[in-house]
VEXPALUM-447450 format. One record per residue (C-alpha): z, y, x; residue in one letter; residue number from 1; chain. Coordinates in nm, 4 decimals, m for minus. Layout:
# VEXPALUM-447450
+----------+----------+----------+--------+-----+--------+
:        Z :        Y :        X : residu : num : chaine :
+----------+----------+----------+--------+-----+--------+
:        Z :        Y :        X :      A : NUM :      A :
...
+----------+----------+----------+--------+-----+--------+
//
This chain:
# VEXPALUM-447450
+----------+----------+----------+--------+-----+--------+
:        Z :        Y :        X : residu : num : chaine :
+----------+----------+----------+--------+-----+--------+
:   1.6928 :  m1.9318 :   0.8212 :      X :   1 :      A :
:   1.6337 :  m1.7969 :   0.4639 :      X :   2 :      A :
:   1.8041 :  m1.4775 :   0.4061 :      X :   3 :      A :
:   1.8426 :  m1.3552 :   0.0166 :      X :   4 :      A :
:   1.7444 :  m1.0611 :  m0.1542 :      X :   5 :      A :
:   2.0806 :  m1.0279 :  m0.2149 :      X :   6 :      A :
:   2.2345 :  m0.9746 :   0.1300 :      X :   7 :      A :
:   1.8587 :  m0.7486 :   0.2276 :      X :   8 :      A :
:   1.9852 :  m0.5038 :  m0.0281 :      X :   9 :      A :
:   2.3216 :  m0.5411 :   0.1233 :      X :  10 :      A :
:   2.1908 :  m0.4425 :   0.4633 :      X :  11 :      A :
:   2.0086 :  m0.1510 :   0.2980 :      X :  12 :      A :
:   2.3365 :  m0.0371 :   0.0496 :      X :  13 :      A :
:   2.5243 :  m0.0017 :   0.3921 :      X :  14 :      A :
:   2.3435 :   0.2530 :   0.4782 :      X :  15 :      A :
:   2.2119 :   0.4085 :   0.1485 :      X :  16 :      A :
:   2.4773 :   0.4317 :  m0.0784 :      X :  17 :      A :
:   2.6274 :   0.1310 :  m0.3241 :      X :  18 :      A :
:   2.4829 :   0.3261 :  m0.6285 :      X :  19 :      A :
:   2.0754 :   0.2526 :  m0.5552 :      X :  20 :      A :
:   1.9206 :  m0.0372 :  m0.7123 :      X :  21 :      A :
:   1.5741 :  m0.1914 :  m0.6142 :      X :  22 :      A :
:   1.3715 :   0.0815 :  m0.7688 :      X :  23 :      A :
:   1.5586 :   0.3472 :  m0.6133 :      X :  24 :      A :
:   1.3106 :   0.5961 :  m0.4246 :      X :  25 :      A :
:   1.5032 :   0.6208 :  m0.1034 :      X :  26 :      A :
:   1.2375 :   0.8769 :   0.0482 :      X :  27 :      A :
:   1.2045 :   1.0942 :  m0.2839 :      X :  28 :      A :
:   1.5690 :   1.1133 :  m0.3149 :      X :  29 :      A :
:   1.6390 :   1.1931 :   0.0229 :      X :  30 :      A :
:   1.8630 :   0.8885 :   0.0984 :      X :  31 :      A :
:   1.6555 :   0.7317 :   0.3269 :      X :  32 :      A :
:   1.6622 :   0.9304 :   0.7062 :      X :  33 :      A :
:   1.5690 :   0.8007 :   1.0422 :      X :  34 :      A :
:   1.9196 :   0.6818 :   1.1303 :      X :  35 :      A :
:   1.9408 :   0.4536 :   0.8073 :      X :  36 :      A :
:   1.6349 :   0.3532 :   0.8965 :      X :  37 :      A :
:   1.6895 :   0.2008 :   1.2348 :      X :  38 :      A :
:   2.0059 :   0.1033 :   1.0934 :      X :  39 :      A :
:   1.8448 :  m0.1296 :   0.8129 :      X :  40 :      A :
:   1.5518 :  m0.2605 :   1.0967 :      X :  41 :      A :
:   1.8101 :  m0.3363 :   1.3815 :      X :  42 :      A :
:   2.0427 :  m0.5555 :   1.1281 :      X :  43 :      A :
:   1.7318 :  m0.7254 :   0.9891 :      X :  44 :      A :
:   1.6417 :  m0.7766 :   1.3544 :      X :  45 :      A :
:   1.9807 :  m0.9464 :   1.3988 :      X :  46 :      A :
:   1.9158 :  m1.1848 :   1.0801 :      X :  47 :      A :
:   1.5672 :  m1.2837 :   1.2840 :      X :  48 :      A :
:   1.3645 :  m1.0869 :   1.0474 :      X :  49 :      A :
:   1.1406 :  m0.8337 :   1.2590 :      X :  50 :      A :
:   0.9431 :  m0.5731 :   1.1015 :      X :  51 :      A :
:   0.7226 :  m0.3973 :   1.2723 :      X :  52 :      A :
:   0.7562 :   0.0147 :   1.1497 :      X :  53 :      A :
:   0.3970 :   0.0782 :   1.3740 :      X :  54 :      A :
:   0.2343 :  m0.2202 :   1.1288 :      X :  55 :      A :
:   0.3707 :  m0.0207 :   0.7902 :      X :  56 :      A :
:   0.3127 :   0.2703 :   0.6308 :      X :  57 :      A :
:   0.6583 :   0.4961 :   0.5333 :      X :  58 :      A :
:   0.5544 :   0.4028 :   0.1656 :      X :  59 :      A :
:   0.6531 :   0.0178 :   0.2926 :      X :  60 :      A :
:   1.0118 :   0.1460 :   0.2705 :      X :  61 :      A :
:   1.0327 :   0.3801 :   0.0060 :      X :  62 :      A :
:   1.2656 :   0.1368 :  m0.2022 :      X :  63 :      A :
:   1.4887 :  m0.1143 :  m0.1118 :      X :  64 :      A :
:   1.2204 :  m0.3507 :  m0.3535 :      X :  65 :      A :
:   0.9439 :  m0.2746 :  m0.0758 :      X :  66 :      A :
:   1.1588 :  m0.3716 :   0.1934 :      X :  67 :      A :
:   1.2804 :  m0.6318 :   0.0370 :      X :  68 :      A :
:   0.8642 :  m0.7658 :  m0.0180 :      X :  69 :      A :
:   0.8042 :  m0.6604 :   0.3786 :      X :  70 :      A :
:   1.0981 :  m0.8065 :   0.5047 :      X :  71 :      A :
:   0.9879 :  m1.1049 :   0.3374 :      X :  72 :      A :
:   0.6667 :  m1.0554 :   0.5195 :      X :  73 :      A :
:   0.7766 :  m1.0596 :   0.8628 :      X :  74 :      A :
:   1.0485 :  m1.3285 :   0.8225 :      X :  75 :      A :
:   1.0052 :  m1.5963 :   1.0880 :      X :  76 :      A :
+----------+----------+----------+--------+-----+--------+
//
């Protein structure tokens, strides 16, 4: 199943804010913490799309843009 950019940067406004756009540097800025970040793998997980956080570096989801590009990587 294809799942849009759109509805990834859904996923990651949930639990980052509606006010960040693609660019946004969610570790920079503070927005990004642990529990957003489980939060943004386990509904990702639920679309099918599994990313390995032991494969990726913590740069890998410093904006929603770059998890956008590795979601796209590990999408089955």
């Amino acid at each position: 199943m294809y799942i849009t950019d759109e509805k990834i940067m859904e996923i990651i406004r949930k639990f980052c804010g509606e006010n960040i756009t693609a660019e946004t540097d969610l570790i920079a800025e503070e927005i990004l913490d642990s529990y957003a970040l489980i939060g943004i793998l386990s509904c990702l997980e639920e679309l099918g799309i599994s990313i390995d956080p032991a494969e990726e570096s913590i740069s890998a989801f410093s904006t929603p843009e770059k998890i956008i590009s590795a979601a796209r990587k590990y999408s089955r």
